[in-house]
Z-matrix of the N, CA and C atoms (Angstrom, degrees):
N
C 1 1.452
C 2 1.524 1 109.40
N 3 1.358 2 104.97 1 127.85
C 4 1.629 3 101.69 2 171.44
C 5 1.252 4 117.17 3 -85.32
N 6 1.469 5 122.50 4 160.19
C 7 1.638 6 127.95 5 176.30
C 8 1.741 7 96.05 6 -120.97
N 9 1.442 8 111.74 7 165.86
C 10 0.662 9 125.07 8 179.53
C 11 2.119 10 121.19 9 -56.11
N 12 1.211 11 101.76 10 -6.04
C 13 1.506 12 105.59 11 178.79
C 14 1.751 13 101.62 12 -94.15
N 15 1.449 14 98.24 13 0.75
C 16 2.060 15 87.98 14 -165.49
C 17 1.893 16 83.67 15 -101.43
N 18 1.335 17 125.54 16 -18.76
C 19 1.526 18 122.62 17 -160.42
C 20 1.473 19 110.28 18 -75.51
N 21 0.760 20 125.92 19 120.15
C 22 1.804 21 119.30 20 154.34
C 23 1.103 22 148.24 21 -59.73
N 24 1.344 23 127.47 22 122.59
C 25 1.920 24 97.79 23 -151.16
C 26 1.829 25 96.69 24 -100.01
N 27 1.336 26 113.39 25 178.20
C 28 1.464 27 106.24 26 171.11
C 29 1.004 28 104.70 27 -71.35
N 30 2.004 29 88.27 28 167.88
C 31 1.179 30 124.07 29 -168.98
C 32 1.783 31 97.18 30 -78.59
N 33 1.065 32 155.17 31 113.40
C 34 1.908 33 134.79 32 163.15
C 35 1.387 34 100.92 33 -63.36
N 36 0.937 35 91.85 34 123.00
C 37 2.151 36 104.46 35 -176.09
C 38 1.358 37 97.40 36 -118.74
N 39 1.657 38 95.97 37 138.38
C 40 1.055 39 121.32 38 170.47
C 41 2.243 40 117.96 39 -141.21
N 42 1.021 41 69.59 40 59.11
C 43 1.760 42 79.00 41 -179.47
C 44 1.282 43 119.72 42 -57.53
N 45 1.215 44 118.89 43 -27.83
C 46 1.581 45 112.40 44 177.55
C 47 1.096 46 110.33 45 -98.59
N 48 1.434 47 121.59 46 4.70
C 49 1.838 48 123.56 47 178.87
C 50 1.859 49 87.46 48 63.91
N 51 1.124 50 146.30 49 29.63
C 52 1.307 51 127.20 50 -173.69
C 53 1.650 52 100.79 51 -138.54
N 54 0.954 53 127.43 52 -18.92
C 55 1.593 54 141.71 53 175.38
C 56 1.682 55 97.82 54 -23.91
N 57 1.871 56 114.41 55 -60.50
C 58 1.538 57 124.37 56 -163.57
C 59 1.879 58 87.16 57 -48.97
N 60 0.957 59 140.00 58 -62.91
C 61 1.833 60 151.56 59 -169.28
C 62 1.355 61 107.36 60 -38.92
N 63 1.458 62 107.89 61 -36.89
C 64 1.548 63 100.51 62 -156.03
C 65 1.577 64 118.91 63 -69.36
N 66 1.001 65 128.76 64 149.89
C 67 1.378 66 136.66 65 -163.75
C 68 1.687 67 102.20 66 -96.71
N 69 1.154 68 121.05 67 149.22
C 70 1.212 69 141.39 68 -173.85
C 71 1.423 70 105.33 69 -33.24
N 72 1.796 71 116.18 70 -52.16
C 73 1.349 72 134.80 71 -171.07
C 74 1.318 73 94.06 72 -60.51
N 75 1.498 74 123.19 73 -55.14
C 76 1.514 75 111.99 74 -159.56
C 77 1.622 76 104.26 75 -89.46
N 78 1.000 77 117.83 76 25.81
C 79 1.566 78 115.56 77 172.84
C 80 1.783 79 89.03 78 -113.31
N 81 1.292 80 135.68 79 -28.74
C 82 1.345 81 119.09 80 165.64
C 83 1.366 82 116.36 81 -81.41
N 84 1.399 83 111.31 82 -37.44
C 85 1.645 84 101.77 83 166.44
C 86 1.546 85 127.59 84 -33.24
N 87 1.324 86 105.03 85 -36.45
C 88 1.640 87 124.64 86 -149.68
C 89 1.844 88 88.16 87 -95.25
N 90 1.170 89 107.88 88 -52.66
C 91 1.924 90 112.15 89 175.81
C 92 1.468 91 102.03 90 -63.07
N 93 1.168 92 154.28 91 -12.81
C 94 1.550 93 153.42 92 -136.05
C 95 1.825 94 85.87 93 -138.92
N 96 1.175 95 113.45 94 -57.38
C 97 1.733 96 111.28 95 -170.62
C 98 1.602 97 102.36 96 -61.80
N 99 1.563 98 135.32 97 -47.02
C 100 1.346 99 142.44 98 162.60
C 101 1.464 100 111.50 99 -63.53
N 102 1.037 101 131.31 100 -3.40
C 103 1.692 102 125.10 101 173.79
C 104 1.867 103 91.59 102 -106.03
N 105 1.254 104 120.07 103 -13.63
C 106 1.411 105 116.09 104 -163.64
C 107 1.776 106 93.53 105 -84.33
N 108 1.625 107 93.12 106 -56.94
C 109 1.717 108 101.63 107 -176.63
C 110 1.606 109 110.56 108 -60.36
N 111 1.728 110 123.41 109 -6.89
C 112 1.176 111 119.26 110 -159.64
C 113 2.347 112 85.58 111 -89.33
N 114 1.088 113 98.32 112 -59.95
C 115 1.525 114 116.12 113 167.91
C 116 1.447 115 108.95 114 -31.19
N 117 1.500 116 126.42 115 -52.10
C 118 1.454 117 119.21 116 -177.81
C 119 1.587 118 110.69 117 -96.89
N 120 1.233 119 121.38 118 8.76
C 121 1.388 120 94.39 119 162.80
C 122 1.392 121 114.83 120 -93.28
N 123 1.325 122 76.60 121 170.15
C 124 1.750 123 100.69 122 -156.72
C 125 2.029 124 111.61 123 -87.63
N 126 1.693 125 118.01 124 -16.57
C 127 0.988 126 127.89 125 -162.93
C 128 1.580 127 93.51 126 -115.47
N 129 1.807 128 103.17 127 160.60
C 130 1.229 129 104.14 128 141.75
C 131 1.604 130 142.61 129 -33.65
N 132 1.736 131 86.60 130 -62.50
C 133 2.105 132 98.51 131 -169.90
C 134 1.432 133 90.58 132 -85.17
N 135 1.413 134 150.05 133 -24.21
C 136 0.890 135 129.05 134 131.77
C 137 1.222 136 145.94 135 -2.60
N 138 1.166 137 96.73 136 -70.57
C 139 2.353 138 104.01 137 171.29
C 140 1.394 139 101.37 138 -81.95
N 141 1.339 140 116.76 139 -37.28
C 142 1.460 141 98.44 140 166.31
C 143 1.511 142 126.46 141 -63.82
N 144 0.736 143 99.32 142 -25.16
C 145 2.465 144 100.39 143 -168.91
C 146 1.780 145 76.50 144 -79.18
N 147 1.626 146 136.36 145 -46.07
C 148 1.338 147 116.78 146 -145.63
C 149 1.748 148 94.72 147 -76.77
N 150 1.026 149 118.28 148 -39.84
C 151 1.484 150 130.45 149 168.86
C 152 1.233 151 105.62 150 -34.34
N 153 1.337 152 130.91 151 -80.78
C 154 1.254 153 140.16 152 -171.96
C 155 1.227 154 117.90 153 -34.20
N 156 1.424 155 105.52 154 -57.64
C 157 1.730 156 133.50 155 160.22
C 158 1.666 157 99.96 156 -38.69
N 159 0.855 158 140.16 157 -97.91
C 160 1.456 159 130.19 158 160.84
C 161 1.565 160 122.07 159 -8.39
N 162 0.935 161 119.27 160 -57.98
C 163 1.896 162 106.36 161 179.40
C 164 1.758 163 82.38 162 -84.81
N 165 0.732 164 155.17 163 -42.89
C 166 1.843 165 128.37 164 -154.93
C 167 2.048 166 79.91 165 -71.65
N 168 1.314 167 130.63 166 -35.15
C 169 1.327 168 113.09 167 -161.71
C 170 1.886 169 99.94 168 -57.49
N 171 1.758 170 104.64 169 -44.87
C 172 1.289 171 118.38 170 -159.81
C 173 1.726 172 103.61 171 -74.16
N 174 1.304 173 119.93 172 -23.43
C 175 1.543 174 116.20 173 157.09
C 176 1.337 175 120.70 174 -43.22
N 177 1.418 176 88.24 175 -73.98
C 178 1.994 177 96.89 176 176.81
C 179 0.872 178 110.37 177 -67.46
N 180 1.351 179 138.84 178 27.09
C 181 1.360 180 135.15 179 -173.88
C 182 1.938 181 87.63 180 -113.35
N 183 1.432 182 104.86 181 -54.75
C 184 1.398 183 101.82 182 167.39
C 185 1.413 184 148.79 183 -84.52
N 186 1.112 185 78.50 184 10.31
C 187 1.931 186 113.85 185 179.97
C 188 1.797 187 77.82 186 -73.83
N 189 1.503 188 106.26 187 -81.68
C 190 1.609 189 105.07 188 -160.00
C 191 1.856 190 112.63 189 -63.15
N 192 1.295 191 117.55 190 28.99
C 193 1.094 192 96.50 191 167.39
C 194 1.360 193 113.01 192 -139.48
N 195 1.917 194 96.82 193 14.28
C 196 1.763 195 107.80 194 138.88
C 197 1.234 196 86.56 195 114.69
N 198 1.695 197 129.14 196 31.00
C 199 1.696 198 125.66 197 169.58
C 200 1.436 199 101.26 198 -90.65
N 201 1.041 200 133.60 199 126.49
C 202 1.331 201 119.04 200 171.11
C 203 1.759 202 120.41 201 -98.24
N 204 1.038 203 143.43 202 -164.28
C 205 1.085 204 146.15 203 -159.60
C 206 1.579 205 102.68 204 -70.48
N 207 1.445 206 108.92 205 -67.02
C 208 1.774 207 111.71 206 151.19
C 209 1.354 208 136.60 207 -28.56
N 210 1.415 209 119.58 208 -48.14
C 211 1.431 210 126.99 209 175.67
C 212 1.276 211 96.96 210 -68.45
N 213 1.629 212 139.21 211 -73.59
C 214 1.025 213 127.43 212 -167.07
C 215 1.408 214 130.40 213 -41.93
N 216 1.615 215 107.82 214 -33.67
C 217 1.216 216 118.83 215 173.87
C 218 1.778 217 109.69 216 -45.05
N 219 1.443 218 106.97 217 -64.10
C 220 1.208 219 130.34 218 -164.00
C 221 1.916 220 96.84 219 -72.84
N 222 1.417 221 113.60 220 -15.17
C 223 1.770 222 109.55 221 177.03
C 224 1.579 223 95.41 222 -58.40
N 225 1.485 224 103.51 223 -66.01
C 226 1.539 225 124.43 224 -150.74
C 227 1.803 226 99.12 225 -65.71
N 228 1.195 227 117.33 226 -26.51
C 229 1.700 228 106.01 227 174.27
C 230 1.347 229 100.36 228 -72.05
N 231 1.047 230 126.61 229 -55.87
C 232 1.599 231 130.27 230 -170.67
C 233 1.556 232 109.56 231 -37.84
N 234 1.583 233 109.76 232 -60.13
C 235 1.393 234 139.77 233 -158.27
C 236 2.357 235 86.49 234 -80.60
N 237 1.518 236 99.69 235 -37.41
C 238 1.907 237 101.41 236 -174.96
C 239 1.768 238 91.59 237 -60.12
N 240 1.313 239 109.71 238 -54.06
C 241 1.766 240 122.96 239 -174.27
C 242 1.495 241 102.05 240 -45.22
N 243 1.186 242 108.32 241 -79.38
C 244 1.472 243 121.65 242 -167.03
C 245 1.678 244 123.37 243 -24.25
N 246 2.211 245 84.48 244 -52.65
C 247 2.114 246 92.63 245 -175.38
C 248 1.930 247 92.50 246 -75.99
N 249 1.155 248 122.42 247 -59.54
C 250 1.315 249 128.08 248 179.61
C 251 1.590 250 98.64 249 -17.09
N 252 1.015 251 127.03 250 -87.05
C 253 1.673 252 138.70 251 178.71
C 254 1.982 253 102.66 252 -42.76
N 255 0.842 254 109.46 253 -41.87
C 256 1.581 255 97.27 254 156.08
C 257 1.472 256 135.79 255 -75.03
N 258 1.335 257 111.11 256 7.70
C 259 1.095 258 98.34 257 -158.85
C 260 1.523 259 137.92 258 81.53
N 261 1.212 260 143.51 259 8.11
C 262 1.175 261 158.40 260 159.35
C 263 1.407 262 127.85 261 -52.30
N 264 1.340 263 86.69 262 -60.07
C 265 1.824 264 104.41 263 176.77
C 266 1.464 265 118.48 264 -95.86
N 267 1.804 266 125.01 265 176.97
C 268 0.621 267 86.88 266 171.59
C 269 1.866 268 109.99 267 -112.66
N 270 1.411 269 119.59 268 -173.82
C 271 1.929 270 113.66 269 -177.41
C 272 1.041 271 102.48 270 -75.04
N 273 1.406 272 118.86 271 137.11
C 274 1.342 273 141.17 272 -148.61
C 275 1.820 274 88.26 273 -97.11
């Protein structure tokens, strides 16, 4: 079983040096085009790598709106708490 010290987190990519510019729309464009390629592949590791591709988009997506490696940490417990208490997950 892995714990959270064996996981790797994404990479925040910024390949075009232009990511900081992008407008709200094109930060969903970019999550919507990787959920599209996640839908047409044809394989398992396939929908998985396109998936992945999708949350590393939604990282750097919150990278540029000033979450840093720490905050995010502390997003995803909040957001882990929140479904847990609904019922979502399951009790640890």
């Amino acid at each position: 079983m892995y714990d959270a010290c064996d996981l790797p987190s994404p990479v925040v990519r910024d390949s075009k040096s232009s990511v900081s510019t992008y407008s709200e729309l094109d930060w969903v464009y970019r999550v919507r085009e990787e959920l599209d390629e996640a839908l047409a592949a044809e394989t398992w590791a396939e929908k998985g790598e396109e998936i992945v591709d999708a949350i590393t988009v939604c990282v750097s997506w919150l990278e540029t709106l000033g979450f840093t490696e720490h905050a995010r940490a502390e997003l995803f417990r909040r957001v882990n708490a929140k479904n847990q208490a609904r019922g979502y997950m399951e009790e640890k």
